[in-house]
N, C-alpha and C positions, 0 to 999 in steps of 0.2 A: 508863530512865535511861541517856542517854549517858556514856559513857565519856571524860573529856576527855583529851589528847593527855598523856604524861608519868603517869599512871596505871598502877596494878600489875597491871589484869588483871579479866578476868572472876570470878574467884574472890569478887575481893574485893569485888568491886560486888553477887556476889548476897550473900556471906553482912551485906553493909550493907543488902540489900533484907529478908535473915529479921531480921536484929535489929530493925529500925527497924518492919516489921510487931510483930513480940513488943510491943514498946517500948508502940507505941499503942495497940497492943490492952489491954495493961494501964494503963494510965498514962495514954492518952490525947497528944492530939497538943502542945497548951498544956505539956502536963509534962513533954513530952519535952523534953530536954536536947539539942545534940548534940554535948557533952562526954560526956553519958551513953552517946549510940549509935556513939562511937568508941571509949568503952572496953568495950563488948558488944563491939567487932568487933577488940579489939587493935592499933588503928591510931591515930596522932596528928590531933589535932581536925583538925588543918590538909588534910590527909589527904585527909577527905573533898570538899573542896570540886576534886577530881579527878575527881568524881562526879557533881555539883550543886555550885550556885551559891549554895543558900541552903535551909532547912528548907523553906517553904512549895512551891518547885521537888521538892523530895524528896518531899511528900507528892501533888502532884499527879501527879507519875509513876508511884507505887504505883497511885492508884483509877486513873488511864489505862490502865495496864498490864493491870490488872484486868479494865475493862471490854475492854479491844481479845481479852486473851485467851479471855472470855467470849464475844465475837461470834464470835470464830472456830470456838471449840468448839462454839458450837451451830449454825452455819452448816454445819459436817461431819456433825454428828448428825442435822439435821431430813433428812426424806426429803422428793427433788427433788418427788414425788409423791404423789399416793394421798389417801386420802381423810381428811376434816379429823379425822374421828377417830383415825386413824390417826397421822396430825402429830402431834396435841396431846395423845396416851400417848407418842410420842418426846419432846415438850419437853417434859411434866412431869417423866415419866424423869430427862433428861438436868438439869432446872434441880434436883429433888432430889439427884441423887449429886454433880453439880458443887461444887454450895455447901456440902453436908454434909464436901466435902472439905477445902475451903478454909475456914474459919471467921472466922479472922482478918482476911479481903483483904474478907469480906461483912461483916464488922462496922464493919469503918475504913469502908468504900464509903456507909456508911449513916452510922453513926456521926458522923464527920469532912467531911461534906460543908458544915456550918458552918464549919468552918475555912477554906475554900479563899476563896481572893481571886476577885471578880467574873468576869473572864472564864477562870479553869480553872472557876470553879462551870459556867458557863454552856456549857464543852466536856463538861462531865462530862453535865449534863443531858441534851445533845445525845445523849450515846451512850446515857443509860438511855430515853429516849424511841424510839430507835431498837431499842430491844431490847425495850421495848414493841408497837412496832407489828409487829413478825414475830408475837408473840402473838396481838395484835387481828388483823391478817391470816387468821388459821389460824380465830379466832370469825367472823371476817366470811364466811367462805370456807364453814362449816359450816350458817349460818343459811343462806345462800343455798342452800345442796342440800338443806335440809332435814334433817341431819343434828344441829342443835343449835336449841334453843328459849330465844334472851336478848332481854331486852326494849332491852338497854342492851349492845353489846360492850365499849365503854371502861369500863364499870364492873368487868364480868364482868373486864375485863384485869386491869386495878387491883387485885380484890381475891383473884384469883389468884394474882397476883406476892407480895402481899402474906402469904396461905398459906402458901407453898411458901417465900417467903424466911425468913417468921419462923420454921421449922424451927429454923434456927442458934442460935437462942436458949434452946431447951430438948435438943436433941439430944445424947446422950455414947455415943459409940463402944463405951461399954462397958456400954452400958443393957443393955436386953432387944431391942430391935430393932435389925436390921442395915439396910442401906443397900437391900439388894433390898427387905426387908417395908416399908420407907417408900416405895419407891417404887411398891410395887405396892396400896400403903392412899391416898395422896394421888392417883395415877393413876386410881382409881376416884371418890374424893369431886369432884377435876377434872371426871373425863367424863362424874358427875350432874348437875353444877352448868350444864356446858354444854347437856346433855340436859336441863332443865327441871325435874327428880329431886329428890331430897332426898337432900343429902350426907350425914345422921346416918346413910343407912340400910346405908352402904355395910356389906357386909360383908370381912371377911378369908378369905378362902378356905382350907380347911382343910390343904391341904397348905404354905398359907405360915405356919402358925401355930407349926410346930415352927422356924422362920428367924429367929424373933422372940427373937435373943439376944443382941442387941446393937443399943440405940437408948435410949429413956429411960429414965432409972431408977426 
């Protein structure tokens, strides 16, 4: 979210970025006001438009933002190297504690992607397909050494992301499992799944068992 010229500052643009996250996370994007998200933030309506241009601007820069700082963080995470299994226990890692951290930014990203006007939908796409294909890379990469057994990598991608994102949806901080016991239960049912395995079978390993004090409830 650019900052337009005569604005009050970074300050006040992020705490406009956590209200307006809270906002639609509960409420949703249609409901949001942004009479309501200048008075979350103490500011006159008029205000905001020092910010963005308009609601629909506001919400497209949130999932943007989202995804640009998702590429980046997993672009530092993945290792330049090494072998596909290797990779693909760093990205399950890294996409488990990423989003388990964020909740809000993965809900709107999903959530509100009907909201958006034709071509932000179509920019937005553009980057989860791109965050797709590092995954499919890392399957295709493992089939070929023989290190993973998929009949299908685009499926396997798909239903992957698909695992590891729906996390968000059941996970509370104050469960029984913590952020490591998740990543070390989905990092194995993952590298079954790519292995040809059966991800029921995974077990938790006994020394992760006593970690498990904060996740579902």
């Amino acid at each position: 979210m650019a900052r337009i010229a005569g604005s009050s500052g970074p300050r006040t643009e992020e705490a406009i970025r956590r209200a307006g996250l809270a906002l639609i996370a509960t409420h949703g994007y249609a409901a949001m006001s942004l009479r309501q998200l200048a008075a979350e933030v103490g500011i006159q309506q008029g205000s905001l438009y020092n910010y963005f241009r308009n609601k629909q601007e506001f919400l497209f820069d949130l999932i943007r933002t989202h995804m640009r700082d998702l590429h980046a963080a997993l672009d530092a995470a993945l290792l330049p190297e090494g072998s596909a299994a290797a990779r693909l226990t760093r990205f399950t890692a890294f996409h488990v504690a990423y989003h388990v951290a964020r909740p809000q930014e993965v809900f709107i990203c999903y959530s509100e992607l009907r909201s958006l006007e034709p071509d932000n939908l179509a920019a937005v796409v553009a980057m989860r397909r791109d965050y797709e294909r590092k995954l499919g890379e890392i399957l295709d990469h493992g089939c070929t050494t023989g290190e993973f057994n998929l009949a299908d990598t685009r499926m396997a991608t798909l239903a992957i992301l698909a695992m590891l994102s729906g996390i968000c949806t059941w996970y509370k901080p104050e469960g029984r499992l913590s952020t490591e016991a998740l990543q070390e239960i989905f990092t194995g049912m993952v590298l079954a799944l790519a292995r040809g395995g059966e991800a029921g079978a995974v077990a938790v390993p006994p020394r992760r068992r006593g970690a498990m004090r904060a996740g579902v409830g």
